[in-house]
Structures are given as structure tokens and as C-alpha cells.
C-alpha positions as a Python dict, from the first residue, in 0.01 Angstrom:
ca = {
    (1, 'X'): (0, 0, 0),
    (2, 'X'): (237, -29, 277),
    (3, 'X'): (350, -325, 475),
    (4, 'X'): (636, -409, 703),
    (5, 'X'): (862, -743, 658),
    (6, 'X'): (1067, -897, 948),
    (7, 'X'): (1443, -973, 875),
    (8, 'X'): (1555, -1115, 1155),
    (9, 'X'): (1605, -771, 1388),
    (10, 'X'): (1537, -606, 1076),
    (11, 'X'): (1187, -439, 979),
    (12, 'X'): (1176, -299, 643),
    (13, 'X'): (881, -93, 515),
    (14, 'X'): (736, -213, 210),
    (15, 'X'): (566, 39, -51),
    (16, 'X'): (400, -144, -349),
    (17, 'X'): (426, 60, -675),
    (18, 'X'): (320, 68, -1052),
    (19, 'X'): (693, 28, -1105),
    (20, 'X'): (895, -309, -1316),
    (21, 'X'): (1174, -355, -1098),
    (22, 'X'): (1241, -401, -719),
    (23, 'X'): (1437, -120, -519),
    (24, 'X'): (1574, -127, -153),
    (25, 'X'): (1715, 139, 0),
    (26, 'X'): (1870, 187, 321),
    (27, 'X'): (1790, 605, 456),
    (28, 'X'): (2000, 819, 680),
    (29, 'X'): (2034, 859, 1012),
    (30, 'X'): (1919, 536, 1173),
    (31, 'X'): (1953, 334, 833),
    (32, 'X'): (1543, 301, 812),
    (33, 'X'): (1498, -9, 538),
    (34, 'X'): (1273, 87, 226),
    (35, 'X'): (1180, -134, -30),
    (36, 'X'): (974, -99, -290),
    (37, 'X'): (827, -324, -503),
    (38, 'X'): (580, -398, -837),
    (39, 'X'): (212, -450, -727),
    (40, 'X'): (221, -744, -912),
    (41, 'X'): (548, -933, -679),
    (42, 'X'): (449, -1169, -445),
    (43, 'X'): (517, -1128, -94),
    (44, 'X'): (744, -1480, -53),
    (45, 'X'): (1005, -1314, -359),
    (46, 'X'): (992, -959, -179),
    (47, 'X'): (1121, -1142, 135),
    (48, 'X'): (1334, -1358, -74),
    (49, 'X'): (1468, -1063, -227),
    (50, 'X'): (1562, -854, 86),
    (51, 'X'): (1666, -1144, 277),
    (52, 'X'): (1935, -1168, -19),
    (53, 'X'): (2038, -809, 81),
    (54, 'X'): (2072, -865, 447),
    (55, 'X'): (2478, -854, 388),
    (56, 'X'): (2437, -517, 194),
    (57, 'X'): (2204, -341, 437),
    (58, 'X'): (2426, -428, 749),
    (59, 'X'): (2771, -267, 566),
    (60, 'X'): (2538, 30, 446),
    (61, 'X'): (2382, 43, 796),
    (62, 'X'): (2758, 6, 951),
    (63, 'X'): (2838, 307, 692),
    (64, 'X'): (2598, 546, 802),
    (65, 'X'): (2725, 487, 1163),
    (66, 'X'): (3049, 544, 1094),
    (67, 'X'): (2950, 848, 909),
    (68, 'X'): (2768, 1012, 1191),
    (69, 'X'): (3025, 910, 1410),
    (70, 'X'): (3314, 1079, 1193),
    (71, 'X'): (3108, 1387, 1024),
    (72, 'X'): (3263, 1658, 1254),
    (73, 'X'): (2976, 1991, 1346),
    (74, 'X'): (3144, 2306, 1218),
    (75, 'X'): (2757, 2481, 1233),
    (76, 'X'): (2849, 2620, 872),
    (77, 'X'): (2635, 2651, 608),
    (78, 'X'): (2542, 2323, 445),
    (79, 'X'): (2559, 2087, 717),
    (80, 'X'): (2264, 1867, 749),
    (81, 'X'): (2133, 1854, 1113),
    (82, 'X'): (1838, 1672, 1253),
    (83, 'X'): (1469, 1731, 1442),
    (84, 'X'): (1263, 1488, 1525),
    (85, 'X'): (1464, 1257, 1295),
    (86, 'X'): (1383, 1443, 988),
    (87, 'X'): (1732, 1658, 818),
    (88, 'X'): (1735, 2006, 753),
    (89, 'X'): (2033, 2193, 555),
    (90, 'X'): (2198, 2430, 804),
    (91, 'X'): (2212, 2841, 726),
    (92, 'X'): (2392, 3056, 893),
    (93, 'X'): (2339, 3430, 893),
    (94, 'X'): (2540, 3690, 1106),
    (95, 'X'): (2369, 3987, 1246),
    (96, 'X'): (2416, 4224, 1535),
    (97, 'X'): (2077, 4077, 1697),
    (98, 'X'): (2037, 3776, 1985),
    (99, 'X'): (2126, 3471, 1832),
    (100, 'X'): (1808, 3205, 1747),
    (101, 'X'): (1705, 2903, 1577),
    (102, 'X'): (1434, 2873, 1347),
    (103, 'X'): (1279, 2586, 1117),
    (104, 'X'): (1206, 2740, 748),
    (105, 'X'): (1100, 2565, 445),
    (106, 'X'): (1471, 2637, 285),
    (107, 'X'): (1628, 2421, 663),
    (108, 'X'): (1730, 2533, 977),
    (109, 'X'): (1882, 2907, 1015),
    (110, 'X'): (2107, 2973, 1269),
    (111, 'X'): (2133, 3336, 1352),
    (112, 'X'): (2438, 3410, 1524),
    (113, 'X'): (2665, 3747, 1610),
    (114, 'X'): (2933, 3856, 1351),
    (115, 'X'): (3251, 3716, 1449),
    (116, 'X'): (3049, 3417, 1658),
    (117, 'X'): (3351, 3097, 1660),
    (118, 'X'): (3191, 2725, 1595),
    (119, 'X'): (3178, 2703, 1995),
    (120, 'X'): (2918, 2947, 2055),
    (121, 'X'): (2696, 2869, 1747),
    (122, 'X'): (2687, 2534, 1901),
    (123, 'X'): (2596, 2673, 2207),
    (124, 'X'): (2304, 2831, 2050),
    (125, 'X'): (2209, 2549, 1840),
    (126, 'X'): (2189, 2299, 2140),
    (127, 'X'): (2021, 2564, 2362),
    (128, 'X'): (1732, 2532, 2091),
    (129, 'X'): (1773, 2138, 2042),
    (130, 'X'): (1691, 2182, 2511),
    (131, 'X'): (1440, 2423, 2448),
    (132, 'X'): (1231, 2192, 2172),
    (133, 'X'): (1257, 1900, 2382),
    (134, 'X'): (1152, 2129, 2721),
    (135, 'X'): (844, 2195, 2506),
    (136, 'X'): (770, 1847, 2355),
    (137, 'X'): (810, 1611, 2695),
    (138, 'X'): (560, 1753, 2947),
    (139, 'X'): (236, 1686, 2739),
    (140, 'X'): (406, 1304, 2685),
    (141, 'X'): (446, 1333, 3052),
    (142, 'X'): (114, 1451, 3144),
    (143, 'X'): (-74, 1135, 2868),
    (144, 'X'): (173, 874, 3010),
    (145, 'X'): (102, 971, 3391),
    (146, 'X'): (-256, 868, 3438),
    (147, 'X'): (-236, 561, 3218),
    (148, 'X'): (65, 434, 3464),
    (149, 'X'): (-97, 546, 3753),
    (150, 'X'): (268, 748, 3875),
    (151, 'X'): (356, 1093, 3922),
    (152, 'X'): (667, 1289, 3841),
    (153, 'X'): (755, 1568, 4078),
    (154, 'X'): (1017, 1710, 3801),
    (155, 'X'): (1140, 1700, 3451),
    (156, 'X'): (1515, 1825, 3350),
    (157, 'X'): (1644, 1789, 2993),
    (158, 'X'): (2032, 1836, 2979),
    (159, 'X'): (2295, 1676, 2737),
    (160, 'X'): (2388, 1375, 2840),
    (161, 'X'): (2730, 1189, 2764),
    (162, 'X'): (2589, 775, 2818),
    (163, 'X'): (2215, 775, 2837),
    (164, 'X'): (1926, 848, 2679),
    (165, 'X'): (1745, 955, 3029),
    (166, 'X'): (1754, 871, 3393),
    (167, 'X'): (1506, 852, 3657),
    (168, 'X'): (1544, 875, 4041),
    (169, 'X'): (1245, 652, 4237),
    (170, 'X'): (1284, 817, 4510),
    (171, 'X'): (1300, 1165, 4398),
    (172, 'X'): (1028, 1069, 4111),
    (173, 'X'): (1230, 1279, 3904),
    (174, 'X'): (1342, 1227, 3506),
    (175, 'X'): (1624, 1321, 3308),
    (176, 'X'): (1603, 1336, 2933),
    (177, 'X'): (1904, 1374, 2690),
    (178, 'X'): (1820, 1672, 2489),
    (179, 'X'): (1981, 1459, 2199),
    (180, 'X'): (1663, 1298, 2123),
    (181, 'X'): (1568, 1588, 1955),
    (182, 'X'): (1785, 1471, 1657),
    (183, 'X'): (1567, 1128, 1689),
    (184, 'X'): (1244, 1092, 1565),
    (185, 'X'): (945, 1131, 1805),
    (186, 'X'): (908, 776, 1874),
    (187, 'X'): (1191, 725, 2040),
    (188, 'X'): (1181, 1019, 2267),
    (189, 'X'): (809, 849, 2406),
    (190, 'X'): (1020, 470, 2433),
    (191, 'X'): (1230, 661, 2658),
    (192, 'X'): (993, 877, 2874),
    (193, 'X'): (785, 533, 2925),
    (194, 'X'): (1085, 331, 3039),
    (195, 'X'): (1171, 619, 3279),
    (196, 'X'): (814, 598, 3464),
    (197, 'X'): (831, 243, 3456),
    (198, 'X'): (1102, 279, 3639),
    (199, 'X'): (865, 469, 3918),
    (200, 'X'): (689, 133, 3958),
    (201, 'X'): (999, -105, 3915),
    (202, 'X'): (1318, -14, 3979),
    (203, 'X'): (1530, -268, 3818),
    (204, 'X'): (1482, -423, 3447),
    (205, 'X'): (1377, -728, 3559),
    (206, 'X'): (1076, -927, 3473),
    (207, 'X'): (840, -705, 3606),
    (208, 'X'): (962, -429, 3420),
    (209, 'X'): (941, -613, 3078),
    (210, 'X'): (600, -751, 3124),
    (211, 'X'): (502, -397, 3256),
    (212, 'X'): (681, -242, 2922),
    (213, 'X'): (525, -480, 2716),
    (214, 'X'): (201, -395, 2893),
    (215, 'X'): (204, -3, 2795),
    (216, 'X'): (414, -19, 2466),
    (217, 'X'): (404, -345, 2317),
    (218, 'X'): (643, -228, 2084),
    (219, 'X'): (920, -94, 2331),
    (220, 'X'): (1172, -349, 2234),
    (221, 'X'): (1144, -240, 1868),
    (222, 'X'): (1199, 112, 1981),
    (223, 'X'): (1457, 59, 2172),
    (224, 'X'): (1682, -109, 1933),
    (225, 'X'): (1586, 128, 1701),
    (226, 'X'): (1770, 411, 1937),
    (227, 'X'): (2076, 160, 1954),
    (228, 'X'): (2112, 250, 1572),
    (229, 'X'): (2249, 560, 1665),
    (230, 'X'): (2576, 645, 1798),
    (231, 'X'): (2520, 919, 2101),
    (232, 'X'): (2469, 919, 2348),
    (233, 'X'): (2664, 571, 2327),
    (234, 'X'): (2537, 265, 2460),
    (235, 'X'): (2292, 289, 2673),
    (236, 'X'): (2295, 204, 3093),
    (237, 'X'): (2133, -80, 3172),
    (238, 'X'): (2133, 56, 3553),
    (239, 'X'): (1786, 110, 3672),
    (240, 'X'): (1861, 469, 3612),
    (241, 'X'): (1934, 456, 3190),
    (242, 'X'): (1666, 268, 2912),
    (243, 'X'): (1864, -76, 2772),
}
């Protein structure tokens, strides 16, 4: 059985077990809370329990941050590197071929050409973190469309250094950040809905909340979900960048 438990800003998933003892974990990248518990533990000492551990799960949470933010991206073999906010063990193979990505059961290989330097496996490695994204956003687009009652005349996914996406009103265009490929899939849908929100309401005012609340009740959970994370850095709260 699995239930969620508020902590403040905190939601921790709860997994009840034929286990004696209490466990609470705190899981790479976004420091998701886990706890799990004896069947036989009520729900008031569970929350008692984790609410105890509040301390502890903000340094480990603070940690993992720090980690992602230091962890340097040699694209060597080893490295762990995210899609859709699950990790994969990088391998690299050199062969006198074009260079690809591919997801196997063993992780993610990177194919590259003998001799390739760290700046042009990257290159290949974020070319397929574009391409993923280039495939996963238009059917979001096309669902979300219709149910807002907008249109987008165009869809670009780049790297971006600030934001998680952009959108231009007038243009009806969007700009996703093809880092939320690393994130998992929820978060790349919080930020496609607050960017054709945007087409009805410019600005992040009231209008634009009840409309968010509206279409994803749980937006606000998403979005400080994203915050989590350290890239693209803190988000714009422009009309043109999710907050």
C-alpha cells in the first residue's frame, strides 16, 4: 500500500511492508522522500517519525544538490546520467561509424569516433537529450491544446542557461529547455502547461494561478519539485519563464 504524507513542503511516499523496523530514505536526483514502514505502524507515529527527520532530509537533500552541482561531465564510462528522471550508467564505445545514443538494459551507450575529446561526446549526448525531448513535447502539445482552447504556431527545444521554457503571446510560440530530459516526465508537462497558460494570461498574476490551478491542480507541487534541481538555475518569474 502506498500513501503520501505532507511535511510541511515536503511529500514523502509511504510504502507499507511486512518489515519490523521503519526506514526513510532520501533518492537521487531531486531528493524524492521514501519511507517505509511495518503494516502494523500507525499513521500518527509514521508522521511523528519523519517529522523527526525533517533536519536530516533537508542536509541530505542540500547534499545531493551540491553533488549535482559539483559532479563535473567527463562522458566517460561510469558516469550516471539521467532520462526522464530515471539514471543510467554511461558506456562509451569508439568506432569509425556516426556517433549515437542509445538506451540498453546495461545504461546509456554513447558511440563516439576514436580520438572524440569530452567536447564533442557532449555534443552528441545533448544532441540526443534535443532530439528525445523534440519527440516527447508535440503529442503533450497537441492533448494540452484543445483542453485550453489555444494554439501554438511553433515549438523549439534548445539548451537554455535560466529557464525551464519561454513563451512569446504574440508569436504563440514555446521554448523548452532540452534539460528536462534529465527530469522526470512530470515536470516537462508542469512546464508545457504554464507556457500555454501564458497564451491566455500573460503575467503570473491571479488569473494565471486560478487558471493553473484550473488545468493542473497540482502545478504548484510540480513546480517546486523542478526548483529541487540545480539547472537551469532559478527560474524567471517574467511572463516568459515558469516560477
Amino acid at each position: 500500500m502506498v500513501t503520501q504524507i505532507e511535511l510541511g513542503d515536503i511529500t514523502a511516499v509511504l510504502t507499507r511492508k511486512n518489515i519490523k523496523n521503519i526506514y526513510l530514505r532520501v533518492d537521487p536526483p531531486a531528493g524524492a522522500v521514501r519511507i517505509s514502514a511495518p503494516r502494523r505502524m500507525s499513521l500518527d507515529q509514521i508522521r511523528a517519525f519523519a517529522a523527526s527527520k525533517l533536519a536530516w532530509i533537508e542536509k541530505q537533500r542540500a547534499r545531493l544538490r551540491e553533488l549535482e552541482r559539483a559532479t563535473p561531465r567527463n562522458y566517460v564510462d561510469g558516469e550516471i546520467h539521467y532520462v526522464w528522471g530515471r539514471p543510467h550508467p554511461l558506456r562509451v564505445v569508439y568506432a569509425n561509424r556516426a556517433p549515437y545514443v542509445e538506451l540498453t538494459d546495461a545504461g546509456m551507450l554513447l558511440v563516439a569516433r576514436p580520438g572524440a575529446c569530452t567536447a564533442k561526446r557532449q555534443a552528441v549526448v545533448e544532441t540526443w537529450y534535443r532530439e528525445q525531448l523534440q519527440r516527447a513535447a508535440p503529442p503533450l502539445v497537441t492533448r494540452w491544446e484543445p483542453l485550453l482552447g489555444v494554439g501554438v504556431q511553433r515549438l523549439f527545444v534548445q539548451r537554455m542557461k535560466t529557464r525551464w521554457g519561454s513563451c512569446n503571446p504574440v508569436a504563440r510560440t514555446i521554448r523548452l529547455n532540452s534539460e528536462l530530459t534529465r527530469r522526470s516526465p512530470e515536470y516537462l508537462e508542469y512546464v508545457l502547461v504554464h507556457e500555454l497558460v501564458h497564451l491566455l494570461e500573460a503575467s503570473h498574476g491571479a488569473r494565471f494561478r486560478a487558471l493553473m490551478d484550473r488545468f493542473l491542480p497540482d502545478w504548484q507541487e510540480r513546480r517546486e519539485g523542478l526548483k529541487r534541481f540545480p539547472q537551469p538555475g532559478p527560474p524567471s518569474r517574467s511572463p516568459s519563464g515558469p516560477n
